[in-house]
C-alpha positions in Angstrom: 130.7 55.3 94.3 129.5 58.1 96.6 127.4 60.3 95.8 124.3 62.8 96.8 120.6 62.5 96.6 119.1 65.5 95.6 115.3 66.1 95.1 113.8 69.2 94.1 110.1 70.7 93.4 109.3 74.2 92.1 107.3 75.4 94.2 107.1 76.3 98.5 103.5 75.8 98.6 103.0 72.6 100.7 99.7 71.9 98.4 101.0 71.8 95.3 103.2 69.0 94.0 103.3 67.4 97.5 104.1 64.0 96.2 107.0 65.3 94.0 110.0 64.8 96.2 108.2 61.7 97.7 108.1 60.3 94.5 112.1 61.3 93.5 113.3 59.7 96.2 111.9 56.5 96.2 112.7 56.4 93.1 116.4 57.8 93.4 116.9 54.9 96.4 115.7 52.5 94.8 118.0 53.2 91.7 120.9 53.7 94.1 120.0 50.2 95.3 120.1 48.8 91.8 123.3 50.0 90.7 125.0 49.6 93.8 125.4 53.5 94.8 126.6 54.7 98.4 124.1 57.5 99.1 126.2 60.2 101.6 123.6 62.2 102.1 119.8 63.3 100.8 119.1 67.2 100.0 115.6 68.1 99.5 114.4 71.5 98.1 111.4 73.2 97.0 112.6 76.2 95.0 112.5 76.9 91.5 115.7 76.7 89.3 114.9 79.3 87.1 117.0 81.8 89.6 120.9 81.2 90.6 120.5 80.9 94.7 119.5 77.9 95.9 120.7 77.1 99.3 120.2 73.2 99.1 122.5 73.3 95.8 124.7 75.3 97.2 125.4 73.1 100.4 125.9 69.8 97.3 128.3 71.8 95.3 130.0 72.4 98.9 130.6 68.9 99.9 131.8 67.6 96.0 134.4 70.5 96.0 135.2 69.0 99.6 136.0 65.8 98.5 132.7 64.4 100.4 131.0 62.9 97.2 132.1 61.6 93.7 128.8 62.0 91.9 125.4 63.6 91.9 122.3 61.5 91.5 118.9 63.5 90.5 116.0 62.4 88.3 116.5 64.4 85.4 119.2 67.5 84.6 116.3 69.9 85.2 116.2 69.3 88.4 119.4 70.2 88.9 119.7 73.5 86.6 117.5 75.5 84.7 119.9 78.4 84.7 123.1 79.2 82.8 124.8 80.0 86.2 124.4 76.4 87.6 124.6 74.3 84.7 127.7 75.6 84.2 128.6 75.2 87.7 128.4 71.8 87.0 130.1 71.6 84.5 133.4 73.4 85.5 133.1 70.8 88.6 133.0 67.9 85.6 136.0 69.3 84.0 138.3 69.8 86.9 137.6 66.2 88.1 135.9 67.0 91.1 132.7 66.0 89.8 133.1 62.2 88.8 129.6 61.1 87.9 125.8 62.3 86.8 123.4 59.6 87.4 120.1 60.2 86.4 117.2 57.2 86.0 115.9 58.9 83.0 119.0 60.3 81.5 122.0 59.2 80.0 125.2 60.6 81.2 129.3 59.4 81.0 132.2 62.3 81.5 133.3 62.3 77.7 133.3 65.1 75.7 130.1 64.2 74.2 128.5 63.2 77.4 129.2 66.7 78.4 127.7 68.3 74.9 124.8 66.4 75.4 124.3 67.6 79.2 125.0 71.3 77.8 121.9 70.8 75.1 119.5 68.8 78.9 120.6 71.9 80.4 119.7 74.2 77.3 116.7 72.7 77.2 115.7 73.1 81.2 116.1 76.7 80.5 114.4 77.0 77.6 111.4 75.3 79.0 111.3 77.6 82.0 111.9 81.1 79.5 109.0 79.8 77.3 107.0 78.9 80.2 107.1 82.4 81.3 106.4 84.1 78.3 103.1 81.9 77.8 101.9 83.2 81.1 102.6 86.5 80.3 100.7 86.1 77.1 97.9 84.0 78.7 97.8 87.5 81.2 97.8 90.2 78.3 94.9 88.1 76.7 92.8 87.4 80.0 93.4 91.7 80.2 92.3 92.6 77.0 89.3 90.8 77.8 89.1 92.9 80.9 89.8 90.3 83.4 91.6 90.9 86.4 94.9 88.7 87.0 96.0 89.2 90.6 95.1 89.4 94.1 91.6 91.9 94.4 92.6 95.3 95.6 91.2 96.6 98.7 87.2 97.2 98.4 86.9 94.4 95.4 87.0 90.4 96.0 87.6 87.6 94.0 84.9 85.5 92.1 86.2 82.2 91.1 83.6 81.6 88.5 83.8 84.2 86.7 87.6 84.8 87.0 87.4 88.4 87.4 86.6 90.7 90.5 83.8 92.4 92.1 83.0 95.2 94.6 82.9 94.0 98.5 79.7 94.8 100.0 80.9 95.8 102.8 84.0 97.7 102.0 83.1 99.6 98.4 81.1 101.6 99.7 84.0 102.9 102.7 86.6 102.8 99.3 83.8 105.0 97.4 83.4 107.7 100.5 87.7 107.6 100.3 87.5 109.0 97.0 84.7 111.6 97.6 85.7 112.8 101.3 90.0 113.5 99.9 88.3 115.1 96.7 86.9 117.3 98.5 90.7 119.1 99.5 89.6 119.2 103.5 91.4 115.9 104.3 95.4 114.9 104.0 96.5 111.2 103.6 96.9 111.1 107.4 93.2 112.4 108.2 91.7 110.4 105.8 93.3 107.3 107.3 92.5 108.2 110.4 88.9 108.7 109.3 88.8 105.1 107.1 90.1 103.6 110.3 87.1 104.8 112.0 84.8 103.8 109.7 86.1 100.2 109.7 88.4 100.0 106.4 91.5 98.0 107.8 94.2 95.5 105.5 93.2 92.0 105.0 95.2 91.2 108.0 92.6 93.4 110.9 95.6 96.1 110.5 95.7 99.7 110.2 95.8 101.1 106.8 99.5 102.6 106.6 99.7 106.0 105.0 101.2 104.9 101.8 98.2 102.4 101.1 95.5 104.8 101.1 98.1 106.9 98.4 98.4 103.9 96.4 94.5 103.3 97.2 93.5 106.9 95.5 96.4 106.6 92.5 94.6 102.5 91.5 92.7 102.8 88.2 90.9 100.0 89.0 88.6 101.7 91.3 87.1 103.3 88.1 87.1 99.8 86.1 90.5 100.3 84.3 93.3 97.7 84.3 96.7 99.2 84.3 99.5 96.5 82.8 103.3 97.6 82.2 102.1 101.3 81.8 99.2 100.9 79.3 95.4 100.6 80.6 93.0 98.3 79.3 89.0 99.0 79.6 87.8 96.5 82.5 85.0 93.8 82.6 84.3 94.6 85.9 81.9 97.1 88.4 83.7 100.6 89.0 83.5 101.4 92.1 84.0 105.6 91.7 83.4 107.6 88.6 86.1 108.6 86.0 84.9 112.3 87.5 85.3 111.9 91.1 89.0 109.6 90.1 89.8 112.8 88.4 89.2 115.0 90.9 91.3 113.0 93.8 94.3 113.3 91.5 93.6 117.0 91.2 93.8 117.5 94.9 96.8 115.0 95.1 99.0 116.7 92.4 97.9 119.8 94.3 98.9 119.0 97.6 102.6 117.5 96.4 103.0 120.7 94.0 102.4 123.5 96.8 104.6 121.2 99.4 107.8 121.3 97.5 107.8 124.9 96.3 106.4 127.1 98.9 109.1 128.3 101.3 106.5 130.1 103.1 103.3 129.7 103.9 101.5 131.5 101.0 98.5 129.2 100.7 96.5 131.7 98.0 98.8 132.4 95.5 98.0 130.9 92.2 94.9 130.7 93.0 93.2 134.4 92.4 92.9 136.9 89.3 93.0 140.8 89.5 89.4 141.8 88.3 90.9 144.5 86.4 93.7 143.3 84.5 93.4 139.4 84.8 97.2 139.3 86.5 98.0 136.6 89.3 97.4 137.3 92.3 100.4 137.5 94.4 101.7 137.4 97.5 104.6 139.6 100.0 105.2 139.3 103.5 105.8 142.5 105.5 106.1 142.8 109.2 105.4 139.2 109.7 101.9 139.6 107.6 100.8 138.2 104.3 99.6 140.7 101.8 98.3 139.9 98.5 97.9 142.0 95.3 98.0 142.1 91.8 101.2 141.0 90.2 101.3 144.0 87.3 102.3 141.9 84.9 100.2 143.3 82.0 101.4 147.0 82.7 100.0 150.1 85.3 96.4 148.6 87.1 93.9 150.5 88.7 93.2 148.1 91.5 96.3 149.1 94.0 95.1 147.7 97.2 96.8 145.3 99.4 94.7 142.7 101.1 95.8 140.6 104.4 95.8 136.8 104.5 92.9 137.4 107.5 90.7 139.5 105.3 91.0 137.1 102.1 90.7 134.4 104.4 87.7 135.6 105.8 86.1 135.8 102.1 86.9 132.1 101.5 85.4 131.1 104.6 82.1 133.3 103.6 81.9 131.4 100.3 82.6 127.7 102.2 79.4 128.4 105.0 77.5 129.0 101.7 78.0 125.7 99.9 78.0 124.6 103.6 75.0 122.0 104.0 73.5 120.0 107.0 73.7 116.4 106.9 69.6 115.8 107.0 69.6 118.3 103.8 72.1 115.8 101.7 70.5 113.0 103.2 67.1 114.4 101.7 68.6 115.7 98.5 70.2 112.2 98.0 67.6 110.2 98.4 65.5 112.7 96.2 68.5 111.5 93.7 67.9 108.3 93.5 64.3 109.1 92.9 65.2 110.6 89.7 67.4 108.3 88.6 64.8 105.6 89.1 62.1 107.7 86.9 64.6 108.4 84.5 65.4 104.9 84.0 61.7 103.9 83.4 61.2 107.0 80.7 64.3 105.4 78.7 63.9 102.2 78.9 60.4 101.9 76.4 63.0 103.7 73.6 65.5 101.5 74.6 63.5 98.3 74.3 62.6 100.1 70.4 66.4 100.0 69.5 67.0 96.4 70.8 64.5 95.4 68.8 65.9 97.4 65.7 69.1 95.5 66.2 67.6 92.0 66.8 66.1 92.7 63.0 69.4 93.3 61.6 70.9 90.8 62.7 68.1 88.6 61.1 68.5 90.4 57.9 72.5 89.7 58.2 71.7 86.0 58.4 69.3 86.2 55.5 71.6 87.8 53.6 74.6 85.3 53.9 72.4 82.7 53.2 71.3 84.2 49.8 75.3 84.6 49.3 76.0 80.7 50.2 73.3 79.4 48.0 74.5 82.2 45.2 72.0 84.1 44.7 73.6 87.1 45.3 77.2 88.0 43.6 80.3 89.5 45.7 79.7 92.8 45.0 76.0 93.2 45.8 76.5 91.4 49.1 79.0 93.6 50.4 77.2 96.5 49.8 74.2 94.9 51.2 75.9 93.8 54.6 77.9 96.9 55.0 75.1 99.2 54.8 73.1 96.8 57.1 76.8 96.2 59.6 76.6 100.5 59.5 72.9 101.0 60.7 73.7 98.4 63.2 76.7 100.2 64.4 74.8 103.2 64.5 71.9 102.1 66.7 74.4 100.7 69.1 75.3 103.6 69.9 71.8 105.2 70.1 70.9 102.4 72.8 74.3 103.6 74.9 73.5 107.5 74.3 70.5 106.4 75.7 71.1 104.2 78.1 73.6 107.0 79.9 71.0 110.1 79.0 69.1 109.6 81.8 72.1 109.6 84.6 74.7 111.6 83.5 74.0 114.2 85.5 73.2 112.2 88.1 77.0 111.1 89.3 78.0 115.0 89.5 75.2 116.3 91.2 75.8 113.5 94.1 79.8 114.9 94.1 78.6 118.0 94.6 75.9 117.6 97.7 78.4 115.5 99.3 81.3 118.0 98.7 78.9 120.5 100.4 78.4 118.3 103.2 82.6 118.0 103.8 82.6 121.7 103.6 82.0 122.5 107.2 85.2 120.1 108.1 87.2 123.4 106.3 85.6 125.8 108.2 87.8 124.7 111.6 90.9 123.5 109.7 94.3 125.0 110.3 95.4 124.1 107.2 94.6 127.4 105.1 95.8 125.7 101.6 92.8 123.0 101.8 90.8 125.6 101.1 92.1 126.4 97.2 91.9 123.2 96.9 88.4 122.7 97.7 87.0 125.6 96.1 88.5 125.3 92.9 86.0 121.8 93.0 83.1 123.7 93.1 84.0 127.3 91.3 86.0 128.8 88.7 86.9 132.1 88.1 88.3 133.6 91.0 88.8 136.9 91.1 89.9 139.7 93.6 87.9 142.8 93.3 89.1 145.3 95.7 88.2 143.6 99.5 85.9 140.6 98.1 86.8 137.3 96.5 83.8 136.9 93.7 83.6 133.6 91.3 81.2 131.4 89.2 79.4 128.3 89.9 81.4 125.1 88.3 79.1 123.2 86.0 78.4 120.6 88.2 76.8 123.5 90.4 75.1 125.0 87.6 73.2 121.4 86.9 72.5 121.6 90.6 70.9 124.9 90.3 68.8 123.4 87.3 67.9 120.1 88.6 64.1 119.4 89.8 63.3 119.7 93.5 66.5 122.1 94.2 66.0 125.6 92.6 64.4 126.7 95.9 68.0 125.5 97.5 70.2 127.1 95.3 68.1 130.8 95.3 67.9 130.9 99.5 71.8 130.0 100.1 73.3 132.4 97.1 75.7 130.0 95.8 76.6 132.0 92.8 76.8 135.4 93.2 76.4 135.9 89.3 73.3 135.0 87.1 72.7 131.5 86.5 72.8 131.2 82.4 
């Protein structure tokens, strides 16, 4: 009888199951040998089954309908099918009579009727193997993420740590992601400068290549960068280092949903509308073009108003660009005010941590008292009621002064991460002031100001809160009073 070798392993990887095929066909010859089996030819492939689309399987099932071979000699069915598309392949080839034999060392097969029930039931089997196989990995996967553990390849700025089977930030690469985040939140930058600007700061693919455009997108969108895993839709807190703030995440969505909203509905160039107030009626600001200038004014929405004027683009443009040189800061100033930053957050750390040490030693005792307690319940000294009353008034403190330790623990930086958004956003500023791109600066101010308001020729606002804890912070009153940064009194 003649028939086809055919050897298969699941996998292309050339280090993993190596010796698979090696093994088959030794085996495979040698059983040939023994029953006295002409082998025509010897088809190796390392593909799984699980998928209709082999090529190797297709070229067998070629030369049996040819007339080339009269049988098919494998190790076991599930080699040969783990799919209800090519067992049954096989089978329509056994019923027609172009298929004459299955040989199999570890398998009994004849062309009966109940040969061929049992072959249905080794190729039920395969496939049912390879379906539950995949759901246990996709269980083993929800369970490693509800433990917070990453699952997949590090994203860019993270690497992989073996041991601990999780991710951490890249030294050298973090800190380029974390500037990213804070240079597009900022509204001066577009995906295209802000590639350009990662390029030249040394962020390029695993590979040495450019960043594309639609990497740094998918770069700003990852909600891993502020320690969130995102699986099938539904996020998961991470046991891993953030490397950006919820905030500043927050804020580089702003800019993006921003930046895609304008682009789709302006048909002109109208970069201010939706942006101001009318100081005397609250309206929208809106905008009209007449003899090839922009004008804006108050929509009248709420009735007659008594602000009537009409201000050009260049005027209002002129305003914004007054209140962008104000926020405006040199790079030794930032590079002062940061370091005087991290000053503070080192002396806040040291005034916490004697209350901190208090709590942990609060918690330590009830824990003791917990034990104590179940082991007056297991020697009976204490009935069912009394000891849950006992332990959940002792579980309820405990609870409590967790939380104490974390409001205290966070206390002394809290305003730490927005203060360092807003020097560096001050910093970008200058980039706006030579932009052509007039709706970057919406954008940017509405980081760093709300209320904007049109009051006849001038553009007046308030200080965002970040700002305002600026204004308040030790070491920079004397900053905020010389450059005017809120035009209002500071509550």
């Amino acid at each position: 009888m003649k028939v086809i070798v055919y050897c298969r392993k699941s996998t292309e990887q050339d280090d993993r199951q190596i010796l698979s095929i090696d093994a088959q066909l030794r085996e495979l010859r040698e059983y040939a040998a023994k029953e006295q089996l002409e082998i025509v030819a010897s088809l190796r492939e390392a593909k799984t089954a699980k998928e209709p689309g082999r090529t190797e399987f297709a070229r067998m099932l070629e030369i049996v309908e040819k007339g080339g071979a009269d049988g098919i000699l494998a190790w076991h069915p599930d080699r040969l099918a783990r799919n209800s598309v090519d067992g049954g392949r096989i089978i329509h080839l056994l019923d027609t009579g172009k298929l004459k034999a299955l040989k199999f060392p570890t398998f009994w097969f004849e062309p009966t009727p109940q040969g061929k029930f049992m072959l249905n039931i080794a190729f039920g089997q395969s496939k049912y193997y390879v379906d539950n196989l995949a759901e246990n990995v996709k269980r083993g996967m929800r369970e490693k993420v509800r433990r917070g553990e990453w699952t997949w390849p590090a994203p860019l700025g993270y690497v992989n740590n073996r041991e601990e089977r999780n991710i951490e930030p890249d030294p050298e690469k973090s800190p380029i992601v974390r500037k990213a985040f804070q240079m597009y939140a900022t509204g001066a930058h577009t995906l295209l400068s802000l590639r350009n600007e990662l390029t030249l700061l040394g962020l390029r693919t695993r590979k040495g290549k450019v960043l594309p455009v639609s990497n740094v997108q998918k770069m700003l969108k990852h909600h891993a960068y502020y320690g969130v895993i995102s699986m099938n839709g539904e996020l998961f807190p991470g046991a891993f280092e953030p490397i950006v703030s919820r905030r500043l995440f927050d804020a580089a969505q702003e800019v993006m949903h921003f930046k895609s909203k304008t682009k789709r509905r302006r048909k002109h160039e109208l970069p201010f509308t939706g942006f101001l107030h009318c100081s005397a009626c609250t309206c929208a600001i809106t905008a009209e073009i007449q003899k090839g200038h922009h004008y804006y004014r108050c929509t009248h929405k709420r009735g007659p108003c008594d602000q009537r004027k009409y201000l050009r683009e260049e005027g209002l443009l002129k305003e914004v660009r007054t209140i962008v040189e104000r926020v405006s800061l040199p790079d030794d100033w930032v590079d002062n005010m940061l370091a005087e930053l991290d000053k503070e957050e080192a002396e806040g750390k040291s005034d916490h941590r004697t209350s901190v040490q208090r709590l942990e030693d609060e918690r330590k005792g009830i824990d003791q008292k917990l034990d104590t307690l179940l082991d007056l319940r297991l020697e009976g000294a204490l009935d069912t009621g009394e000891y849950l009353v006992r332990k959940n008034a002792l579980v309820s403190c405990k609870v409590e002064i967790g939380q104490q330790i974390k409001d205290a623990e966070q206390s002394c930086s809290h305003w730490l991460e927005p203060m360092r958004e807003m020097i560096v956003r001050s910093r970008e500023a200058k980039k706006l002031l030579t932009t052509e791109n007039y709706s970057e600066f919406p954008t940017f101010l509405k980081r760093i100001g709300t209320n904007f308001v049109l009051k006849g020729n001038a553009v007046q606002w308030e200080a965002a809160i970040g700002w305002r804890v600026l204004a308040h912070s030790r070491g920079f009153r004397d900053w905020w009073v010389r450059w005017d940064l809120n035009p209002r009194p500071i509550a």
